[in-house]
C-alpha positions as CSV (number, residue, x, y, z in Angstrom):
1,X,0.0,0.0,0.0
2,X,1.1,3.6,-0.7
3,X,3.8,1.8,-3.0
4,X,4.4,4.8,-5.1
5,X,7.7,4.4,-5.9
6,X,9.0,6.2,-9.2
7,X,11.7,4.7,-10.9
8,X,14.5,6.2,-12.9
9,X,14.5,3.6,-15.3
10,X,11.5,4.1,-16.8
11,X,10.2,6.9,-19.3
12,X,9.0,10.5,-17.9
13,X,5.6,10.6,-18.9
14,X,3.6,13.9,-20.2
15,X,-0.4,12.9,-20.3
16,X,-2.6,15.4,-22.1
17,X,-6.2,14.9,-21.7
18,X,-9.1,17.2,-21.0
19,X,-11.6,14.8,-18.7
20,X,-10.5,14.5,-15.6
21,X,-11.1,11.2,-14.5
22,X,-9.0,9.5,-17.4
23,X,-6.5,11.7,-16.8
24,X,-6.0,11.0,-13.0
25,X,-7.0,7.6,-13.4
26,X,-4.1,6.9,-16.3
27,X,-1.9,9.0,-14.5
28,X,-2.6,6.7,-10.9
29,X,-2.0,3.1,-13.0
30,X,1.6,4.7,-14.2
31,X,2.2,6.3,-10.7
32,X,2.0,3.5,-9.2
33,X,3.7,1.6,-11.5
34,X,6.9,3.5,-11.1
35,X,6.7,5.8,-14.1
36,X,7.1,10.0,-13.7
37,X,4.2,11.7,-14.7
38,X,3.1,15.0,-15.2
39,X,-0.6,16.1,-16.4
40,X,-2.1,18.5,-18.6
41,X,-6.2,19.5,-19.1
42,X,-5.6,20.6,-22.9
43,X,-2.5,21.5,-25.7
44,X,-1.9,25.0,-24.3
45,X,-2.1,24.4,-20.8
46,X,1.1,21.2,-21.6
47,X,3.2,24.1,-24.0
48,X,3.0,26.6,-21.1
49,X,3.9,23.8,-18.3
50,X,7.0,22.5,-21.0
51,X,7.7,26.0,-21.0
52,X,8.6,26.6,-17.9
53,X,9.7,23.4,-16.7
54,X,13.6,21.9,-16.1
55,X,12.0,18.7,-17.0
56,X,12.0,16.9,-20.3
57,X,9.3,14.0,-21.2
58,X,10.4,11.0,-22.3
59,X,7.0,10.2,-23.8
60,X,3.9,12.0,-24.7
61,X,0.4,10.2,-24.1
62,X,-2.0,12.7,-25.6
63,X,-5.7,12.6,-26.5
64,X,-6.6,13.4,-29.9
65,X,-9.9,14.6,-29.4
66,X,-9.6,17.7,-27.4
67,X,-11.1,21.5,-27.5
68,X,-8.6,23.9,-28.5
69,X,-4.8,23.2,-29.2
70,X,-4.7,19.8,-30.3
71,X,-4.8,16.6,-33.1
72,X,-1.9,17.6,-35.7
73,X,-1.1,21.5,-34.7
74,X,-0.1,20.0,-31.1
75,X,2.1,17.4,-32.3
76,X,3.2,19.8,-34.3
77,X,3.8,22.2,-31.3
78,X,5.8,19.7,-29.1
79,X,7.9,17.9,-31.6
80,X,9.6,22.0,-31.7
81,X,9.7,21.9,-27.9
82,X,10.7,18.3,-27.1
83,X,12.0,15.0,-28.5
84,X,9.7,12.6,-26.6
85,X,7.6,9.6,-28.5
86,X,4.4,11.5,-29.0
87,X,1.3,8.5,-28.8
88,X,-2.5,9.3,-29.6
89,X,-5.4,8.0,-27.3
90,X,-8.9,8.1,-28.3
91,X,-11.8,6.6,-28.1
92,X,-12.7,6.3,-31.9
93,X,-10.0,6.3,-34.7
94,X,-8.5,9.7,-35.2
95,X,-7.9,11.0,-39.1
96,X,-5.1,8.6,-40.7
97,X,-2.8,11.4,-41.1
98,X,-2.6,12.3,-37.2
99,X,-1.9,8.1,-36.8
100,X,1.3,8.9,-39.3
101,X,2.1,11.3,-37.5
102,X,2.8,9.8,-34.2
103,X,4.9,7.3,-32.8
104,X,1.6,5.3,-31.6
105,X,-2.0,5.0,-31.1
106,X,-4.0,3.7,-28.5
107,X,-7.7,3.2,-28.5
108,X,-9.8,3.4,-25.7
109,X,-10.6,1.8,-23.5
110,X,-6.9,-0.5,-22.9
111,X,-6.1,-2.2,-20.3
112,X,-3.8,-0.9,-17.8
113,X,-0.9,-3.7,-18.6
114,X,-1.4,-2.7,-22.3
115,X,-0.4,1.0,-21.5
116,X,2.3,-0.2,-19.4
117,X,3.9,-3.2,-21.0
118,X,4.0,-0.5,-24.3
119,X,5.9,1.5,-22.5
120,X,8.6,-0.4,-20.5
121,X,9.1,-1.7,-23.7
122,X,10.1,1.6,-24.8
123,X,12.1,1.9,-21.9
124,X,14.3,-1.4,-22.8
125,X,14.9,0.0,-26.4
126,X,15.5,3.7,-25.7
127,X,16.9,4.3,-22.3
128,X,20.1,3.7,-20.6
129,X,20.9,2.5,-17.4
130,X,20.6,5.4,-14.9
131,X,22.4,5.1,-11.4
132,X,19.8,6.1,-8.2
133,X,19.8,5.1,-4.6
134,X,15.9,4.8,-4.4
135,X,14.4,1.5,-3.3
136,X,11.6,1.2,-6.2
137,X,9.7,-1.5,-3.8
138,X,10.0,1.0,-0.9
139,X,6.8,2.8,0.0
140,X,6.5,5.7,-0.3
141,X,4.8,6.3,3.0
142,X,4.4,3.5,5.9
143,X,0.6,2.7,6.0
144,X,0.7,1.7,9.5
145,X,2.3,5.7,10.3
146,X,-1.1,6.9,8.2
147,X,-3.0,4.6,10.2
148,X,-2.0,6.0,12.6
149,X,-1.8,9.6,12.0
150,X,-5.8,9.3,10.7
151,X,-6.8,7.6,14.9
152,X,-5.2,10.5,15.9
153,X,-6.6,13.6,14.0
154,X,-9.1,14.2,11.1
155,X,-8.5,13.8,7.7
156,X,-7.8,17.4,6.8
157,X,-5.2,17.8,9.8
158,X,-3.2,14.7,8.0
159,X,-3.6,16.1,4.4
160,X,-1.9,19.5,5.8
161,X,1.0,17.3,7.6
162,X,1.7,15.8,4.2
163,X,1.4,18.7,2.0
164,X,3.6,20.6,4.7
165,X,6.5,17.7,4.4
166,X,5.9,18.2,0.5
167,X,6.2,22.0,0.3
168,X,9.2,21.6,3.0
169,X,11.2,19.3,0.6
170,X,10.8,21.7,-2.3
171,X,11.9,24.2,-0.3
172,X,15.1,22.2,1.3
173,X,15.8,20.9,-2.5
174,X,16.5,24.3,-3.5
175,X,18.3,25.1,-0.2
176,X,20.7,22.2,-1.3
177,X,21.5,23.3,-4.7
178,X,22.6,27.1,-2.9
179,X,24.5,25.3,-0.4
180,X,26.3,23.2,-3.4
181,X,27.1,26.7,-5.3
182,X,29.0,27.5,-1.9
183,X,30.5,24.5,-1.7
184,X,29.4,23.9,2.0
185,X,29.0,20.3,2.7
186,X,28.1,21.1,6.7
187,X,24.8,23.0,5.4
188,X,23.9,20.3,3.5
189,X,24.5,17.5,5.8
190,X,22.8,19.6,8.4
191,X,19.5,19.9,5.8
192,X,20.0,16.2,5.0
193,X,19.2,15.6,9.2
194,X,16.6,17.9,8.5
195,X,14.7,15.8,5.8
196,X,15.5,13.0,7.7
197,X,14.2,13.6,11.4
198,X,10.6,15.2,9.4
199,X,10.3,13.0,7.4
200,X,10.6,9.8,9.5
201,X,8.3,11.3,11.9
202,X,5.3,10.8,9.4
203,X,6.2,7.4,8.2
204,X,7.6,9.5,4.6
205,X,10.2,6.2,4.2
206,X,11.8,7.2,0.4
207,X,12.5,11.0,1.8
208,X,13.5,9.9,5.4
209,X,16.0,7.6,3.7
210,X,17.5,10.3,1.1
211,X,17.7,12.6,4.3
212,X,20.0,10.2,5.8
213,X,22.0,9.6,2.7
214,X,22.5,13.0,2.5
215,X,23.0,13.7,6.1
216,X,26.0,11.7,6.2
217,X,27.7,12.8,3.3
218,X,26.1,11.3,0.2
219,X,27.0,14.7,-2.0
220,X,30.8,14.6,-3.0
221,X,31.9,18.3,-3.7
222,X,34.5,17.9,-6.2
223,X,36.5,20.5,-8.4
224,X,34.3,23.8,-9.5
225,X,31.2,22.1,-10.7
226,X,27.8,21.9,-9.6
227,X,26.3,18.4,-9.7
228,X,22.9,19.3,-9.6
229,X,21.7,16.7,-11.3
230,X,23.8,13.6,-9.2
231,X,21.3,10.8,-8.5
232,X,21.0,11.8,-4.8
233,X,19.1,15.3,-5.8
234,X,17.4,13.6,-9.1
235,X,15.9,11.2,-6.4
236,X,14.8,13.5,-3.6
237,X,12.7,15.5,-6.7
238,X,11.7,12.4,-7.4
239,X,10.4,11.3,-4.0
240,X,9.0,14.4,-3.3
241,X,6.5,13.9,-6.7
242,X,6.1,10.5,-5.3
243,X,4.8,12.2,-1.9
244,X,2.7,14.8,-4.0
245,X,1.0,11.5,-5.8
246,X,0.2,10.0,-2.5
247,X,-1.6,13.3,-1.1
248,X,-3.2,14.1,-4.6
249,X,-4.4,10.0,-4.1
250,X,-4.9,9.4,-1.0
251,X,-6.4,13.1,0.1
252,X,-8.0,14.9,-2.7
253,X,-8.8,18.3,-2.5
């Protein structure tokens, strides 16, 4: 339970669709799977979140039947901005030429294992090994700590815990990457204890785990450069989406 483990070796996923419950339904089946997703209502509102994300998809899943931007002009749009596999979902065959344009086409309604199975096959073909110290069978958040948590207090008092530990690891991400520019490994160790003592308090295992890593000195500091993208920070991003899956889940606004 609460397994929402992402893992590095599979494709980042962008999923386009206007209705809402396909989209958070898809976007729970590859959550839970281990893939990285981010979601989009519509073609514009995915250009302006590409647009100002550090974040590149490795695939696109994108309905072809939306209002506004969509069909050919947005496939059109993204190929310019990305260079992720670009797939069409739909419910009825789309025109041939928006079929030829993409790298795939799913009709709906798939099973989950079809969606999934496509795309770790991608993942086998296209994607190299990548080093990370996350646990992908770890949860992402003990169940017996929610348990817990929820005989304790009601359910809006635990949805502001977690969103607090989620807004707190954003915050000490980017307190890491300052403390890299300055090259002072004490500061980060001492936010590492930070992550780590929160964290563990409310059963947050992946994060607690990363704190400690980092706590006792799993950032090397070497030459001039920056590493801000060593698979010690990649992960805590990673485990804080993870987090942000589980409230989205598990407490919806």
């Amino acid at each position: 339970m609460f397994n929402f483990g992402i893992r590095q070796d599979l494709p980042t996923v962008l999923l386009i669709d206007d209705d809402l419950v396909s989209r958070e339904v898809t976007a729970t089946v590859l959550t839970m799977t281990g893939f990285t997703v981010h979601t989009a209502e519509g073609g514009t509102a995915a250009l302006e979140l590409l647009a100002a994300a550090s974040w590149r998809p490795d695939v696109v899943l994108m309905d072809a039947q939306m209002p506004g931007l969509s069909g050919i002009p947005l496939v059109g749009e993204l190929r310019g901005m990305c260079t992720a596999a670009v797939y069409a979902v739909s419910g009825s065959n789309p025109p041939d030429e928006l079929i030829a344009l993409c790298d795939g086409f799913l009709l709906k309604p798939f099973a989950p294992e079809e969606l999934t199975s496509m795309l770790k096959e991608k993942a086998r073909k296209a994607k190299p090994p990548v080093i990370t110290t996350l646990d992908p069978d770890s949860p992402v958040v003990k169940a017996e700590t929610l348990a817990q948590l929820r005989s304790l207090m009601s359910e809006a008092a635990v949805r502001q815990i977690y969103a607090a530990i989620v807004a707190d690891l954003s915050k000490r991400t980017a307190a890491i990457e300052t403390a890299m520019a300055a090259r002072d490994a004490r500061e980060i160790r001492r936010i590492g204890h930070a992550i780590k003592g929160g964290c563990s308090m409310a059963g947050a295992t992946q994060a607690a785990a990363l704190g400690a890593l980092i706590e006792n000195g799993g950032f090397e500091l070497k030459g001039n450069q920056l590493d801000n993208n060593s698979p010690l920070l990649k992960d805590l991003r990673i485990a804080t989406l993870a987090l942000q899956r589980m409230l989205e889940s598990e407490f919806p606004a």
